[in-house]
TIZAKOL-966136 format. One line per field, with one value per residue (C-alpha): residue number from 0; z, x, y. Coordinates in steps of 0.05 Angstrom, whole numbers, padded with zeros to 5 digits. Each point is the difference from the previous one (the first is absolute). Example, Ala and Ser with C-alpha at 12.3 -4.5 7.8 and 13.67 -1.06 7.14 Angstrom:
// residues 2
num <- [0  1]
zz <- [00156  -00013]
xx <- [00246  00027]
yy <- [-00090  00069]
// end
This chain:
// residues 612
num <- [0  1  2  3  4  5  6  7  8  9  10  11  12  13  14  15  16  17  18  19  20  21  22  23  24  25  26  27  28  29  30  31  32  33  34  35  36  37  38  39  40  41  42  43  44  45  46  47  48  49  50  51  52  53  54  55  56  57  58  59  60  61  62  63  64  65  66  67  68  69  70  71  72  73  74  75  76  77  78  79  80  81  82  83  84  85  86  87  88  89  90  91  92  93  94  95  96  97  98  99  100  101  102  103  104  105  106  107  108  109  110  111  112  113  114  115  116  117  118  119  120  121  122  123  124  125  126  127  128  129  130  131  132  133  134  135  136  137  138  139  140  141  142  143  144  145  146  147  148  149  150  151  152  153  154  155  156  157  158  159  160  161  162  163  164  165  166  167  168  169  170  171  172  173  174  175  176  177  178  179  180  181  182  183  184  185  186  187  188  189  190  191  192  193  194  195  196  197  198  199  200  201  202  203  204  205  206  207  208  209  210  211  212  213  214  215  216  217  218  219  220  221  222  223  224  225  226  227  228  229  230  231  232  233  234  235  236  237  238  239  240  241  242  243  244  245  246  247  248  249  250  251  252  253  254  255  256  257  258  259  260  261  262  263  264  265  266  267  268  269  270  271  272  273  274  275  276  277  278  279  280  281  282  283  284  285  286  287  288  289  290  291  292  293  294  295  296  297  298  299  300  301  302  303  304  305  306  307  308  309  310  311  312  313  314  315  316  317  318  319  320  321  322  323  324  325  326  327  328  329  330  331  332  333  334  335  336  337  338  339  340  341  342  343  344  345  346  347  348  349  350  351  352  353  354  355  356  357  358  359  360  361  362  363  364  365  366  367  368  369  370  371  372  373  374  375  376  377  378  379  380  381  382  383  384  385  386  387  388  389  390  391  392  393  394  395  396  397  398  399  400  401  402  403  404  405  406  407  408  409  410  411  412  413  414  415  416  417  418  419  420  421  422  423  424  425  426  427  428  429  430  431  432  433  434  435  436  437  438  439  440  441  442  443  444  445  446  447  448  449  450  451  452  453  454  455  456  457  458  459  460  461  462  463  464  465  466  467  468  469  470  471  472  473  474  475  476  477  478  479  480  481  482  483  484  485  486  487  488  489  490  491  492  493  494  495  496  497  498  499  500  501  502  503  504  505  506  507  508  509  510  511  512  513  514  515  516  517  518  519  520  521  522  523  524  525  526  527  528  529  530  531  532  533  534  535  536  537  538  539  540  541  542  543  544  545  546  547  548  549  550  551  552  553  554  555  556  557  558  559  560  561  562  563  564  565  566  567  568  569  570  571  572  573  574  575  576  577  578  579  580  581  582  583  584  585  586  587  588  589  590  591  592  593  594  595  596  597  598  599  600  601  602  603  604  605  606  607  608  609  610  611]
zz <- [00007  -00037  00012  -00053  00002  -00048  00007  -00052  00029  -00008  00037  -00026  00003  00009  00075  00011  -00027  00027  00075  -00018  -00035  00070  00048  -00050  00007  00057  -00066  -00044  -00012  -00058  -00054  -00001  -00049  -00024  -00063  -00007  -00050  -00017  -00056  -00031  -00005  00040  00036  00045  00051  00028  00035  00035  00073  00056  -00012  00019  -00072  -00038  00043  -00032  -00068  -00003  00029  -00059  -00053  00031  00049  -00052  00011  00000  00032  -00011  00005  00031  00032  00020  00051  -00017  00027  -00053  -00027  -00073  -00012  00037  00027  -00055  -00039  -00058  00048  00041  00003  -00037  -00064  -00062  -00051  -00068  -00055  00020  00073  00009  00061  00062  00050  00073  00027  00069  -00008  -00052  -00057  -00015  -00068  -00018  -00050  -00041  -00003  -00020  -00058  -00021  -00004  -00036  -00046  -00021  00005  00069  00023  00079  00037  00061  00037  00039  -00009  00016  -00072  -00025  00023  -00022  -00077  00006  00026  -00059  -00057  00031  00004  -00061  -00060  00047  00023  00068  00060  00039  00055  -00046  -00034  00065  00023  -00059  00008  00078  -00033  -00038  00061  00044  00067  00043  -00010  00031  -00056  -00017  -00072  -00042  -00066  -00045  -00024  00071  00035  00057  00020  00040  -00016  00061  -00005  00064  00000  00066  00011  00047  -00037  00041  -00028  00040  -00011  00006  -00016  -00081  -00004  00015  00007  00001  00039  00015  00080  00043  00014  -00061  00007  00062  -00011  -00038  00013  00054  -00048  -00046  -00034  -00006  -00063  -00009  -00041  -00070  00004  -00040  00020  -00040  00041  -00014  00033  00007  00007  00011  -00040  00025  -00057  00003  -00044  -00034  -00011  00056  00036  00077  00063  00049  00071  00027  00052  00051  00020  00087  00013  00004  -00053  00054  00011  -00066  00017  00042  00053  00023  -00011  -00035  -00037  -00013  00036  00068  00004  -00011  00039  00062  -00025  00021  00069  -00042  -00055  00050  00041  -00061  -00020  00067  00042  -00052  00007  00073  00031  00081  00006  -00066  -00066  -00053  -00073  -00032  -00053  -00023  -00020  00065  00031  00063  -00043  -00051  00038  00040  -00075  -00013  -00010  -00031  -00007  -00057  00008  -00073  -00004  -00015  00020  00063  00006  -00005  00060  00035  -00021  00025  00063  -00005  -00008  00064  00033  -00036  00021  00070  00016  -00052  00007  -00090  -00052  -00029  -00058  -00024  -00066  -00059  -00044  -00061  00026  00016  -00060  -00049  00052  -00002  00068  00044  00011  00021  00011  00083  -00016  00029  -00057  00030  -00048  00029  -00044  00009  -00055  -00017  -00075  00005  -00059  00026  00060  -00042  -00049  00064  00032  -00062  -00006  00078  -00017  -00058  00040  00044  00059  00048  -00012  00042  -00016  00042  -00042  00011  -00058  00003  -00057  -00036  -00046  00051  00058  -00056  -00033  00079  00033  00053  00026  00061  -00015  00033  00002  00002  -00038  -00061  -00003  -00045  00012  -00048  00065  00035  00079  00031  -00049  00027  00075  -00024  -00036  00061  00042  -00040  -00008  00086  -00007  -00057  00055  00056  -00021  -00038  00072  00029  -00056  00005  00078  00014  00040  00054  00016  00044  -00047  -00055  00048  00015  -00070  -00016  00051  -00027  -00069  00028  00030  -00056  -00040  00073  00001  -00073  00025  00052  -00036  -00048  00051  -00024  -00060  00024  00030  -00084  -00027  00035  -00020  -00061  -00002  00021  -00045  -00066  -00035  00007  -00067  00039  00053  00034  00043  00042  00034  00015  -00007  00001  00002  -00068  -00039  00027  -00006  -00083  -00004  00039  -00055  -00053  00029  -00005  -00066  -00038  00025  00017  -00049  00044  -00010  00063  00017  00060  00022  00047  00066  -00001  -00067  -00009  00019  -00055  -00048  -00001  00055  -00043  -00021  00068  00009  00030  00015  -00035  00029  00020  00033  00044  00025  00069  00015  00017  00075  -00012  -00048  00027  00018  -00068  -00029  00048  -00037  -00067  00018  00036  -00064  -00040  00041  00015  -00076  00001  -00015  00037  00040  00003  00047  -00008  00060  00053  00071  00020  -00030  00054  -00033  -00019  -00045  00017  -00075  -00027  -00013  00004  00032  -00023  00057  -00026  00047  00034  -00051  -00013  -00033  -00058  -00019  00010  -00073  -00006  00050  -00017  -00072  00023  00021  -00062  -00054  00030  -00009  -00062  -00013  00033  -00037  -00060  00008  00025  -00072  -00032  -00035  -00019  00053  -00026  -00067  00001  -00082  -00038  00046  00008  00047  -00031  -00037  -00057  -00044  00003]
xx <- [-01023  00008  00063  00053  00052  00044  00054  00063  00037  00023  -00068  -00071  -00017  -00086  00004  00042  -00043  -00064  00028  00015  -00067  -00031  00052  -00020  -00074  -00022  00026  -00062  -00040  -00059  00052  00061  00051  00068  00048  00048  00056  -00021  00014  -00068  00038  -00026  -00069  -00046  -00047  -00056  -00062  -00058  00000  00049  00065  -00024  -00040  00068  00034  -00067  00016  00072  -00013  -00053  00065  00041  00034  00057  00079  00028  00066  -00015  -00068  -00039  -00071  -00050  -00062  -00054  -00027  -00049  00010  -00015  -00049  -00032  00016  00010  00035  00015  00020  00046  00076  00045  -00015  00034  00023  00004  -00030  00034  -00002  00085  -00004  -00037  -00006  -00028  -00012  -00024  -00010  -00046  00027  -00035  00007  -00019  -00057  00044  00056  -00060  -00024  00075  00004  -00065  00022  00065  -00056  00006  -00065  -00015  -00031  -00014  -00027  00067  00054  00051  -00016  00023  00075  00001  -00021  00058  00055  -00014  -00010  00060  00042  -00018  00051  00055  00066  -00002  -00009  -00063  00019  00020  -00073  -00033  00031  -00023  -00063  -00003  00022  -00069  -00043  -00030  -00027  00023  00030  00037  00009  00016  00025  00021  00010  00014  00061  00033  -00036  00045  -00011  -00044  00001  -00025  -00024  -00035  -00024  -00038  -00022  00045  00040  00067  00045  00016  00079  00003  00054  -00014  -00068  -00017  -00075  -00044  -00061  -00049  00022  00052  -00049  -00003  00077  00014  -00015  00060  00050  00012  00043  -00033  00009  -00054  -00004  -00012  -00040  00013  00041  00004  00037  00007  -00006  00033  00019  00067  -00003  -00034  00026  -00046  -00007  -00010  -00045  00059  00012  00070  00014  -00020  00034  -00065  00021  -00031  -00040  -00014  -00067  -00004  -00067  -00014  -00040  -00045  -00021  -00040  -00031  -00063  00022  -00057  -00050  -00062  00029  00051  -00039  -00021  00071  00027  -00054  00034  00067  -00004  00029  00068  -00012  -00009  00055  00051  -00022  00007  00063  00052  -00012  -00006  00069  00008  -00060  00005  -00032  00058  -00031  00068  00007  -00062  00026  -00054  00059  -00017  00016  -00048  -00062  00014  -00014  -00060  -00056  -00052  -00008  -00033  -00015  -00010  -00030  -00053  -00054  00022  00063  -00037  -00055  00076  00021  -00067  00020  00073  -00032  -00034  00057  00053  -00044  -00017  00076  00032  -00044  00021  -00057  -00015  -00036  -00024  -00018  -00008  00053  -00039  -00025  00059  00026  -00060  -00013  00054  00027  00037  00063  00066  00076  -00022  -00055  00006  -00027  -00017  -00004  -00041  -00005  00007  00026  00039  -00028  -00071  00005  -00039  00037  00070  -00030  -00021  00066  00032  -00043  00021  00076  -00010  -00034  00062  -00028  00046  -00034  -00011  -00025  -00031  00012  00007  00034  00074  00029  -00070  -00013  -00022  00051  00053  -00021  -00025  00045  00003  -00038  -00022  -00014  -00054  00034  -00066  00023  -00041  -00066  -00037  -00081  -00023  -00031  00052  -00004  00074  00033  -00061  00024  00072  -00023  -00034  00065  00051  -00042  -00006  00080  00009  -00059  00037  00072  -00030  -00028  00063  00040  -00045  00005  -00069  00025  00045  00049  -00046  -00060  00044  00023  -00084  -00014  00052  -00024  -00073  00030  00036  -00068  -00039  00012  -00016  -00065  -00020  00013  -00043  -00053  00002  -00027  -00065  00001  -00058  -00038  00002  -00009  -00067  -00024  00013  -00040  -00058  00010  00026  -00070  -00005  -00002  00024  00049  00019  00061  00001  00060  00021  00067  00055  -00068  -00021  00066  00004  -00078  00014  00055  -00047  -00062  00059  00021  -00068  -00026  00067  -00003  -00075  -00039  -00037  -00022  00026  00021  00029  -00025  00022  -00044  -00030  00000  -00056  -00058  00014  -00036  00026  -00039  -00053  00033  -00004  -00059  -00022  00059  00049  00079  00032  00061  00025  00084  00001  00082  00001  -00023  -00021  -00043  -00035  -00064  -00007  00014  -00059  -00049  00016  -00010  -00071  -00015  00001  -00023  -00064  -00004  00001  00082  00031  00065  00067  00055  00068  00023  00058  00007  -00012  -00071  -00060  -00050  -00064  -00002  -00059  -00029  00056  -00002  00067  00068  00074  00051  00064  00065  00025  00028  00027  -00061  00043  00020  -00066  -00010  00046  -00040  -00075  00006  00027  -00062  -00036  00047  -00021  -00070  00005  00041  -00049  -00060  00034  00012  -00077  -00013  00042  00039  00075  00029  00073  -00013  -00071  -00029  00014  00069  00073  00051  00054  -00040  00051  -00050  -00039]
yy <- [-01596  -00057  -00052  -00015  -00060  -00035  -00056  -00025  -00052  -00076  -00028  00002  00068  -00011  -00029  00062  00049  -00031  00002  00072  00026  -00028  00038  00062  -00008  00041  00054  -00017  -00058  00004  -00033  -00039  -00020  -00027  00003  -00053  -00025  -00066  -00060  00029  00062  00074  -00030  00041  -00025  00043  00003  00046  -00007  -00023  -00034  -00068  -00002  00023  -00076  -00026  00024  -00023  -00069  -00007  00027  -00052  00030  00022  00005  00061  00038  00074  00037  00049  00009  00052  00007  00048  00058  00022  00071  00009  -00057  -00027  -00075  -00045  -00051  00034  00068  -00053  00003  -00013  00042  -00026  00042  00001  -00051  -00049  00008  00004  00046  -00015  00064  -00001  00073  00027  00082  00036  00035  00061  00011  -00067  00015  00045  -00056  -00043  00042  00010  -00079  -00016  00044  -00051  -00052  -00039  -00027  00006  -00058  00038  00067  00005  00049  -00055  -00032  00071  -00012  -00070  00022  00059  -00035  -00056  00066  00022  -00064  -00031  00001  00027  -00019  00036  -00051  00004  00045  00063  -00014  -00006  00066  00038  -00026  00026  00067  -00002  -00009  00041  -00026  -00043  -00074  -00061  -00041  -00069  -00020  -00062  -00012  -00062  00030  -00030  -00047  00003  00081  00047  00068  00046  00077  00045  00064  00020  -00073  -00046  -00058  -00040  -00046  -00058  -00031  -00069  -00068  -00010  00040  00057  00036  00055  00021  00058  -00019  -00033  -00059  -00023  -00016  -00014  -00079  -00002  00066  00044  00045  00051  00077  00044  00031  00075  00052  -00007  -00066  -00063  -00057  -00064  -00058  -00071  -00057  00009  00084  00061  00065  00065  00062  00065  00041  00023  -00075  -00005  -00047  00001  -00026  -00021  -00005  -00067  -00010  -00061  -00015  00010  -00050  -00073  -00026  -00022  00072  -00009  -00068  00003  -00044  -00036  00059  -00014  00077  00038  00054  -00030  -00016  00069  00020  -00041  00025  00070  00003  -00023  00048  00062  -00022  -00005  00075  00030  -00040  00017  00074  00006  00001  00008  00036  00050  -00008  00010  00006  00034  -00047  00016  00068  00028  00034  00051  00056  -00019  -00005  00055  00044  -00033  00048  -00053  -00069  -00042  -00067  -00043  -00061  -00051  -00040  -00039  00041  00073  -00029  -00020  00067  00035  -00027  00038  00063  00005  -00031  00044  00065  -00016  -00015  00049  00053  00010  -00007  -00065  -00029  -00064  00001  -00047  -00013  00002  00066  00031  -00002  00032  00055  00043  -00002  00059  -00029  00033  -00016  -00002  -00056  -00072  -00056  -00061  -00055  -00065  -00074  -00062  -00020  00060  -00002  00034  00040  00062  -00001  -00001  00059  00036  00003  00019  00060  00018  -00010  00044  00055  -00007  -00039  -00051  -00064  -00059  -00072  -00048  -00071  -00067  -00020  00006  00030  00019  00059  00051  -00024  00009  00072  00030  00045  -00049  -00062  -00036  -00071  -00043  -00063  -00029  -00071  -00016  00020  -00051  00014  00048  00044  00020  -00012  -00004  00059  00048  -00006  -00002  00065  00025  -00005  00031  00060  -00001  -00003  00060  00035  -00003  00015  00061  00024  -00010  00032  00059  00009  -00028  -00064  -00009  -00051  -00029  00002  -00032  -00052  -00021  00007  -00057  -00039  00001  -00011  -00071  -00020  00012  -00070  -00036  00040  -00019  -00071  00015  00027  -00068  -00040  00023  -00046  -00050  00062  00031  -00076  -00003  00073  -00009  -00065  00048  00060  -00036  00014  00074  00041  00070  00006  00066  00021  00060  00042  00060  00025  -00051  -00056  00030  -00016  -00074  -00001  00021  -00056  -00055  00016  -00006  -00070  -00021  00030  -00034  -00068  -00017  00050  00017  00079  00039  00077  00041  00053  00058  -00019  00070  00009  -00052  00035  00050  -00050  -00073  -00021  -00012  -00051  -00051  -00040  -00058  -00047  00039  -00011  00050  -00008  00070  00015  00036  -00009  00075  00018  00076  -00028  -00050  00031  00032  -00061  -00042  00056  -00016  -00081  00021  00032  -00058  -00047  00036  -00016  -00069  -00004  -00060  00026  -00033  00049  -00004  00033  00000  -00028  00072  00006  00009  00039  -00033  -00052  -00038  00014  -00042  -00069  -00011  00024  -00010  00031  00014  -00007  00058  00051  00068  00037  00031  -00074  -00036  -00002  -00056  -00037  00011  -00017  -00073  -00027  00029  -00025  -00064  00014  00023  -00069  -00044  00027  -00017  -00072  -00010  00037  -00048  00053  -00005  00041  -00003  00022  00043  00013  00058  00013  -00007  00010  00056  00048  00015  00043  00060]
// end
């Protein structure tokens, strides 16, 4: 959730972390703050709201000098958006210690009661303010360095943390700490930083480690030494950042999200080329050897929000070509409701960012039960592509819009791939049937291309349909699960209140709610179900429900109830679901901007869900 950076250097450190913070924001946005090493000794800056009010804040301080800091956007847990429950925290009297923290720590209040007890005062409602006030009870009147206190502080929590410390005892150091939460290090000439995510860095190093469970590095300008918990000494292999710093720019877009809207042709093509070779999907490296899925008896798919609707769609997909069980289910889910798992179970792990933290505890419980897992990630090098049994990266590019649009299709096809080399694996496919299935595959970015060209055709619906309270989306089968990730797209970014439904499950009491001039947008992709599908539409519009279709080329049944018609290019059926929710990720875009909402960063959400 929320985004941590910090900078030591020879330069002024506040232009640094400001460019940072706003890289980091899609992470959280109700508060923003900085700590920085100034002539005026440890100050903090800090404000309610976005990080343009924190620029205001330090331009009315002065705009201080500073080489080493660090900074922190909000996304409020404990407390609720404030000043005072801003980051940094200070801790101690004399505020000596400044702490930034993404993560929650559980046992917080007890820590809290421990400390009021040796007579700190708290400031806040966070738990973060909790770590500042031990580190200083633990630090103060020693001769340890702050790294060996930070680390026994760590030891004391329970929870989850990325943390970012200084302390007036060295003005020039950073000292770093994760658990469960994401935090790199980025290597440059003469400074070095740290940040909650590669963009934050990338403005000034291509060269970072990623720090592990239960690590603490000390960070200063001149060198980075990594700790165990034991307190030894680690050698970090480092890593090179692969994209343009362009790829996090918007590039002319009006947002981040139109333009990864328009991106996904690329995205879905860099997923599926490089495991099609000559005709044959090869996904050995992902540890899905032929032997492997032959012995699969059951298949669990983990994930959530966008990713479980992308993983909805692998289920049907995976079971009509497999012929194995599959299920979807939610991470958080899966993991309180003691699941059947064996040593012949299939985990497949799908996130974005590779850090959703019920998605990370859910696998663990899988590996534990003896399950192979899988991930699905587009982060390289993140904590569930590093701790799966193997991986299958997206390659998406970064994905800066808090709803995600191009790492959903991306999703979408490198379950099709794991599908189809399963069926093949398991005697299912022939040569020949691999050979067509590859061919779809490698036409399936040109027909999302195609099926962009209905940006002006969206633009103008949604000019009509941007005041409705209640919005509806019907499917069946493969239509339901991109019907439940269009009503997501649209609920997150326009607030507008919207649900799928089953198509023939509607009758069975939600139709009561359509009435007069209600939208209600219907998927027919699937030919067999066309007709049933025409029903369902009659239904509602004998009601008074206005009817947009999202249908294919193929469609001919009748539609004349419908006030509008979006053909999708020719497709494979078991794919369509890449193509039909094109058209309504625009709408759901569209209908944003006529609401004047902030469709890059919608309230109350983040991009990498990194707590419970």
């Amino acid at each position: 959730m929320c985004g941590i950076v910090g900078f030591t250097g020879q330069v002024n450190a506040l232009p640094i972390l400001m460019k940072g913070l706003y890289s980091l924001e899609y992470r959280g946005y109700d508060s923003a703050g900085i700590a920085a090493f100034t002539g005026h000794g440890l100050e903090v800056v800090k404000t309610k709201g976005r990080i343009v009010n924190l620029e205001e804040k330090i331009r009315e301080a002065g705009n201080p000098y500073s080489t080493c800091g660090i900074g922190h956007t909000r996304w409020a847990t404990h407390g609720s958006p404030s000043d005072r429950n801003s980051h940094p925290h200070l801790g101690g009297p004399d505020g000596k210690v400044a702490v930034v923290h993404n993560g929650i720590i559980e046992n917080y209040l007890f820590l809290r009661q421990q400390l009021e007890k040796h007579g700190y005062v708290f400031q806040s409602e966070t738990d973060t303010e909790t770590v500042a006030h031990l580190i200083d009870y633990l630090h103060t009147g020693r001769q340890e360095d702050l790294a060996q206190t930070v680390l026994k502080a760590v030891g004391l929590l329970r929870g989850s943390y990325a943390l970012g410390v200084v302390s007036m005892a060295d003005q020039q150091e950073i000292v770093a700490a994760r658990r469960d939460n994401p935090l790199i290090i980025g290597l440059g000439e003469g400074e070095n930083m740290i940040a909650s995510d590669i963009t934050a860095i990338i403005s000034r190093t291509r060269k970072y480690i990623i720090l592990d469970d239960n690590e603490v590095a000390v960070v200063r300008p001149d060198r980075v030494t990594v700790y165990n918990q034991l307190g030894d000494v680690v050698d970090k292999p480092v890593q090179e950042v692969s994209w343009d710093l362009s790829a996090a720019e918007k590039g002319g877009y009006a947002h981040f999200m139109l333009k990864e809207i328009m991106e996904q042709p690329r995205a879905v093509s860099d997923t599926v080329r490089p495991r099609i070779q000559d005709g044959h999907i090869m996904l050995e490296d992902s540890g899905l050897t032929d032997e492997r899925l032959r012995s699969i008896e059951h298949i669990h798919i983990i994930a959530c929000g966008s990713a479980l609707h992308a993983g909805m769609v692998g289920r049907a997909v995976i079971e009509d070509l497999c012929r194995v069980r599959c299920e979807a289910t939610v991470a958080s889910e899966f993991r309180y409701s003691n699941p059947i798992i064996s040593e012949k179970d299939l985990c497949i792990v799908i996130s974005q960012s590779g850090e959703t933290a019920d998605s990370l505890a859910a696998m663990r419980q899988a590996q534990a039960a003896g399950a192979f897992t899988v991930a699905i990630v587009n982060v390289v090098s993140s904590s569930i592509a590093r701790e799966a049994d193997g991986v299958l990266y997206t390659w998406a590019g970064p994905e800066i819009a808090v709803a995600t649009t191009k790492g959903y299709s991306a999703q979408l096809a490198a379950l099709y791939l794991i599908a189809a080399r399963t069926a093949l694996a398991r005697g299912l496919l022939g040569a020949d049937q691999e050979a067509e299935i590859c061919r779809d595959l490698l036409a399936l970015p040109e027909g999302i291309r195609q099926a962009l060209d209905c940006v002006k055709t969206m633009q103008c619906l949604a000019s009509l349909y941007s005041n409705r309270s209640s919005v509806f989306y019907l499917g069946r089968g493969l239509d339901y699960a991109a019907g439940m990730e269009a009503s997501l797209k649209l609920k997150e970014i326009s607030y507008v209140h919207s649900e799928a439904y089953a198509a023939g499950e509607l009758k069975h009491g939600t139709i009561s709610l359509i009435e007069e001039g209600t939208l209600v947008v219907a998927l027919a992709t699937q030919e067999r179900l066309f007709e049933k599908t025409v029903s369902n539409i009659r239904e509602v519009a004998s009601r008074g429900a206005e009817v947009i279709l999202v249908t294919t080329d193929e469609f001919d049944g009748d539609a004349s109830v419908c006030k509008s018609i979006i053909r999708l290019p020719t497709c494979p059926e078991r794919f369509s679901a890449s193509l039909s929710i094109i058209p309504l990720q625009l709408l759901a875009y569209y209908i944003a901007v006529e609401r004047s909402c902030d469709v890059d960063k919608p309230r109350n959400l983040a991009k990498s869900v990194t707590v419970e």
